[in-house]
N, C-alpha and C positions, 0 to 999 in steps of 0.2 A: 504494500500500500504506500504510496505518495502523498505527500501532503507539502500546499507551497503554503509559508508560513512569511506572512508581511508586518514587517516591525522596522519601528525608524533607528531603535538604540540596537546596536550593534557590536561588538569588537573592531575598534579599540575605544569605543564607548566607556566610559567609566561610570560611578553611578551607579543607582540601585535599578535606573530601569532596566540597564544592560544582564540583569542577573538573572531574571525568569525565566526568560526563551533561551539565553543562551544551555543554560543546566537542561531544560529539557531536550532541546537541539543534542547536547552530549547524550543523551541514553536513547532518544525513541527509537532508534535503531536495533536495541535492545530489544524490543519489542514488535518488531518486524513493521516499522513504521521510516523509513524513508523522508528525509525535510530536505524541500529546497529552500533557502531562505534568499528574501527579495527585501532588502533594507536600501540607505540612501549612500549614495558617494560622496562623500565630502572630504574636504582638505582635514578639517580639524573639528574634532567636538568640542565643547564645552568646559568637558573633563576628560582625558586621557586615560588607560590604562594598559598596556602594551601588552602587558602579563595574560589579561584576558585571553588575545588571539591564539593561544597555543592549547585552549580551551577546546575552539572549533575543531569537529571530528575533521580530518584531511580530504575524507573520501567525497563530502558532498555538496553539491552545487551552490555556490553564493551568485544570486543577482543583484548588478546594483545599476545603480541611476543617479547622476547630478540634480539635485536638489539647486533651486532658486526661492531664496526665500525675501517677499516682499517687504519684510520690517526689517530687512540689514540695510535698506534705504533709510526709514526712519530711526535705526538704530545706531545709524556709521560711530555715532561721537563717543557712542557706550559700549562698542561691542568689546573694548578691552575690559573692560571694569565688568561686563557681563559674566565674562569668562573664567572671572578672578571669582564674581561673588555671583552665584546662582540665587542666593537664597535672600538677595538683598532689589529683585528684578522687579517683583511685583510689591510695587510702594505707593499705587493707587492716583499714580500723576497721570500727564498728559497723554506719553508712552503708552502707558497701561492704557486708558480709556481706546485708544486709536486701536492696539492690538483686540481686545475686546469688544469692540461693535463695526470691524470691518474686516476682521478676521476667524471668521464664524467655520466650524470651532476651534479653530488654531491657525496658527503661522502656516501649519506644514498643507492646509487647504490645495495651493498654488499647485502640490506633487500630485495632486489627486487623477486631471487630467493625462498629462503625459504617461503615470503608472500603469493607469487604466491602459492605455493603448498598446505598449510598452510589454505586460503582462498578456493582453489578449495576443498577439500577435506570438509569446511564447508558448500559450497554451495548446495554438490550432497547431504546434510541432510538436508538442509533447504531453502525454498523459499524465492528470492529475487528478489525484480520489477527493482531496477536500480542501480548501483553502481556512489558512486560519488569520483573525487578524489581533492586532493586542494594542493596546491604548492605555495610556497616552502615550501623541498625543492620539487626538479619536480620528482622524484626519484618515490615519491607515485602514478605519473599518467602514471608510465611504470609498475609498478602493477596493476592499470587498467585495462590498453591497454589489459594487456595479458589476465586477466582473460573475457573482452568484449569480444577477439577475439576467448575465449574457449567455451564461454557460450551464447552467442548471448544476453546477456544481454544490453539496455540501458545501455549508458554512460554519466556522466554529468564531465567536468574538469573543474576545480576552480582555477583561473591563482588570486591569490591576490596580485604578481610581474610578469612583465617581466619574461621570462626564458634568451633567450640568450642575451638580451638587458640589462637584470638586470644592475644597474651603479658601482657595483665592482666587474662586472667581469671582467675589464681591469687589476685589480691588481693581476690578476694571471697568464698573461700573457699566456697565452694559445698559444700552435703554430699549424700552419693550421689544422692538421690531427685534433686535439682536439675542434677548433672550428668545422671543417666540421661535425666530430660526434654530437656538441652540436645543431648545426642546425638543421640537419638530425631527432634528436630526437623529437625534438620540433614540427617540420613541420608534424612528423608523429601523433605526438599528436594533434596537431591540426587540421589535417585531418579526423582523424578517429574517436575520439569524437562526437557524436552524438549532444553536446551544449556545445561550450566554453562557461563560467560563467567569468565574470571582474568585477571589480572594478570602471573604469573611463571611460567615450567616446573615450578619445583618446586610452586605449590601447582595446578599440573596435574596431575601427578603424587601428590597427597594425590586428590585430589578423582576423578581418573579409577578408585582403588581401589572407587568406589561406585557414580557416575553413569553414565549411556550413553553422553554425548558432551560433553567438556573443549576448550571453544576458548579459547588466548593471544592477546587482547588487552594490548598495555600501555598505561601511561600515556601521556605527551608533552608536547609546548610546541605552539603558538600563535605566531600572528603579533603578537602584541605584544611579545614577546621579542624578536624580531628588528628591530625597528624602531630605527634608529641615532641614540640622541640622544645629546647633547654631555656622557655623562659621561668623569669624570673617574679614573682610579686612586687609591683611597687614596693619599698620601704615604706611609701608616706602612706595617710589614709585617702588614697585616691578615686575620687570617684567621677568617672570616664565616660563623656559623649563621645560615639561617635557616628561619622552622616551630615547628613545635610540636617540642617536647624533653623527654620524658618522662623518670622517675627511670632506668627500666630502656635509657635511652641513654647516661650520663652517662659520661663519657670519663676516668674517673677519670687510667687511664696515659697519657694526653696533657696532664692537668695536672700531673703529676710526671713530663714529660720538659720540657714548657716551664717549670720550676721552675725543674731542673735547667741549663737554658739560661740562663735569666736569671740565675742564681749564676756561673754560669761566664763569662758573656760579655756586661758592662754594655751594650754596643753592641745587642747582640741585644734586651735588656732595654727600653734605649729605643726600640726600632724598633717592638717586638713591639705591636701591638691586637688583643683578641679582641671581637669585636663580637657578640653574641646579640638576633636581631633575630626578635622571636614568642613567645610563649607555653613558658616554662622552668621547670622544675622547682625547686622549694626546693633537692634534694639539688645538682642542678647549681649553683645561685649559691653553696651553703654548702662547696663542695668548692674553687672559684674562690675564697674568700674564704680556706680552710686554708691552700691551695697558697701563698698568698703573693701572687695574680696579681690582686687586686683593682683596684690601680692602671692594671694592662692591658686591665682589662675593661670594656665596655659593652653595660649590659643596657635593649634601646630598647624592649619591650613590642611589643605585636600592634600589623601596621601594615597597612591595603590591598593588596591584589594589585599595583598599577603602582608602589607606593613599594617592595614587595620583591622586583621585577623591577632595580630602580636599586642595590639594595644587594647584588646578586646581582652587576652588571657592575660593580661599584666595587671588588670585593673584593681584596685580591693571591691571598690561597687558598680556596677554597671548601671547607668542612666539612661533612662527611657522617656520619650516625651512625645506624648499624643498631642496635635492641634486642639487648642481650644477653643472649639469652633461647631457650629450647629452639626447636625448627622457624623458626630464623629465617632459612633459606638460600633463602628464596624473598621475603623482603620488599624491595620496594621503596617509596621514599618518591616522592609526585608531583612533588616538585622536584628530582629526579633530571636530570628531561629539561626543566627549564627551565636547570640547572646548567650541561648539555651546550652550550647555545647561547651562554653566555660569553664563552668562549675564554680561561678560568679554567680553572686545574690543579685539580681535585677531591682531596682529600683525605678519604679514607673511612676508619673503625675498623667493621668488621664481621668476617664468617667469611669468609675468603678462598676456598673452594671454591664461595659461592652466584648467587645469579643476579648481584647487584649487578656482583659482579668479571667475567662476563664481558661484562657491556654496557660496561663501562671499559675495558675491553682493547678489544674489537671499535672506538670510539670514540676510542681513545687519549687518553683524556679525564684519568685520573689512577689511580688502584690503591687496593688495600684493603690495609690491613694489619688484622691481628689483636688482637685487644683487649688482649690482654695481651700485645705484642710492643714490651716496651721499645724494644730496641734499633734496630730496624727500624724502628718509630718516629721515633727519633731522628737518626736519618741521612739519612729524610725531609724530614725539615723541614731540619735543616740545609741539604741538597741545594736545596730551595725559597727558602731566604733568601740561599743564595749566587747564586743564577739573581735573586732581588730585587735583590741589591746589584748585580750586574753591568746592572738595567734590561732583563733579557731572559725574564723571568717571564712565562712564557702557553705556551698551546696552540693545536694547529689541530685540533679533532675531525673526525673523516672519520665516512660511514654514518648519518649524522643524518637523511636525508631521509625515511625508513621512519619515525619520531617524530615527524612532525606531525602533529597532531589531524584533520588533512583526511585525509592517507592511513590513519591507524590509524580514522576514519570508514567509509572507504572497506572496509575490511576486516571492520568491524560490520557496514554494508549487506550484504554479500552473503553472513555467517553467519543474518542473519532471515533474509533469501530463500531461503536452502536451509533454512529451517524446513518449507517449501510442498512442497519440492521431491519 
């Protein structure tokens, strides 16, 4: 069985979006499942990571296509600073509004056409059992759409966010006509789809309101996580972001309970490192800077996949941070389940009823507390630097073996095959 599989983030993509398809891309062949994969040609991402490409199996077809994207016109003056700071892009100005109500649903709209023709013209040479598409941005599941409605092919769409729910699409202010378009788009994808693909319950639960048929995939870890090299534990009591960190994560009440801590308790004060390792928001360094915590902090900028697998096992506490932001009880971040294989206590500010909190439970891996839950907060970490001073800091996760990229493959495979069925 064949399957052409359309995604923009690719190798040497860096980033979390490049990690979904690429992992399944490595096994479905496993499973007597065939990928050709159709992403864009470009000079340079955003984010780099070289390491990736030796990821991609050798044996199978990569298509690719020059990408023209119409906001490198209104972006020329920023696209340096863009490239530096992803997570500082959408700040709700002029930019933003123009990308937002003329670029419906995203910049990469412009690739739609030429894919489309591009892709049909490979199709009538060569046989293929189902096409898949994965978003963000959504842009690739209206290259889909069209080539499904030309060729009567299976379709499978891979929502890894929200579309018109995404949590910064408020900052580009969209007026009616743009969101109606953005709707309209979306509903039609999700109609005609043949299997929405997710991430979470809950945005199965959004999505099954429209579609025919919602399968839960999640995320997961890889074998190079697991692979045991000679690190070492921080010394200090370090507790370690890493990722992309946008404004609407910014933990404000965890830097006014480690304020707090460090006023109270010089010992805590020396011990404490907060390490922010990836792509951070302005609001988050300037808030680290208020609190007083600047001395506690290191901000190491975007680093390759196998250097933030190292800062991942070195940490004492692992920092998790859900947008706080309307529908966000189904978000999960892809470093969720590289966190898991640790055996670092996870520390999360989210909504404590959404999906995050019951993979931490099921896992015993660490808990959510609520954004605005000073106190509970605070008795947290306390709890965690005394388990530090005593040298008995860590975890044992149970239920991780469902998490590996091989068996969550495994479960792909045999959602295409009952596309046939």
């Amino acid at each position: 069985m064949k399957v052409l599989i359309i995604t923009y983030y690719w190798p040497p993509a860096g980033g979390s979006g490049v990690q979904r398809w690429l992992k399944f891309v490595k096994y479905l062949q496993n499973f007597d499942i065939e990928p050709v994969v159709y992403t864009v040609d470009v000079l340079k991402y955003p984010k780099e990571d070289f390491s990736l490409v030796d990821e991609v199996p050798k044996n199978i077809k990569i298509l690719k296509q020059p990408i023209w994207e119409p906001t490198d016109l209104l972006f020329w003056k920023k696209n340096k600073n863009q490239k530096k700071e992803i997570s500082n892009i959408s700040n709700g100005g002029f930019l933003s509004f123009i990308r937002g109500n003329f670029f419906v649903p995203d910049p990469k709209v412009s690739w739609v056409k030429p894919s489309v023709k591009y892709l049909q013209e490979y199709l009538d040479l060569n046989k293929i059992d189902a096409i898949i598409s994965t978003g963000p941005p959504h842009s690739m599941h209206l290259i889909a759409q069209k080539l499904h409605q030309n060729n009567k092919l299976k379709w499978l769409a891979d929502f890894r966010d929200p579309w018109s729910n995404l949590y910064y699409n408020k900052d580009f202010k969209q007026l009616p006509f743009a969101k109606s378009k953005n709707k309209k788009l979306e509903e039609s994808v999700l109609k005609n789809a043949d299997c929405i693909l997710t991430v979470s319950n809950t945005l199965k639960e959004e999505f099954v309101k429209i579609a025919n048929r919602v399968e839960v995939i999640t995320n997961g870890f890889d074998d190079e996580v697991l692979q045991e090299n000679d690190i070492i534990l921080d010394t200090k009591f370090s507790i370690s972001y890493i990722g992309l960190l946008p404004k609407q994560s910014n933990p404000k009440t965890l830097f006014k309970v480690l304020k707090e801590l460090c006023l109270e308790n010089d010992t805590f004060k020396n011990d404490l490192q907060l390490n922010f390792i990836g792509d951070i928001s302005n609001d988050v360094k300037n808030e680290v800077l208020s609190s007083q915590l600047i001395d506690n902090a290191t901000f190491l900028g975007y680093v390759n996949h196998q250097k933030a697998i190292e800062y991942q096992k070195k940490a004492q506490v692992l920092l998790l941070l859900i947008p706080n932001v309307a529908n966000n009880k189904g978000i999960l971040t892809g470093k969720l389940f590289e966190y898991l294989t640790t055996k670092r206590p996870i520390l999360a500010i989210g909504p404590e009823e959404g999906d995050l909190s019951k993979i931490l439970n099921d896992t015993k891996s660490g808990q959510v507390i609520n954004y605005n839950n000073h106190q509970k907060l605070k008795l947290e970490i306390n709890k965690l630097y005394e388990l530090y001073k005593k040298g008995t800091l860590f975890v044992n996760p149970i239920n991780m073996n469902k998490y590996h990229r091989k068996e969550l493959t495994k479960e792909l495979a045999t959602v295409i095959k009952s596309l046939h069925s």
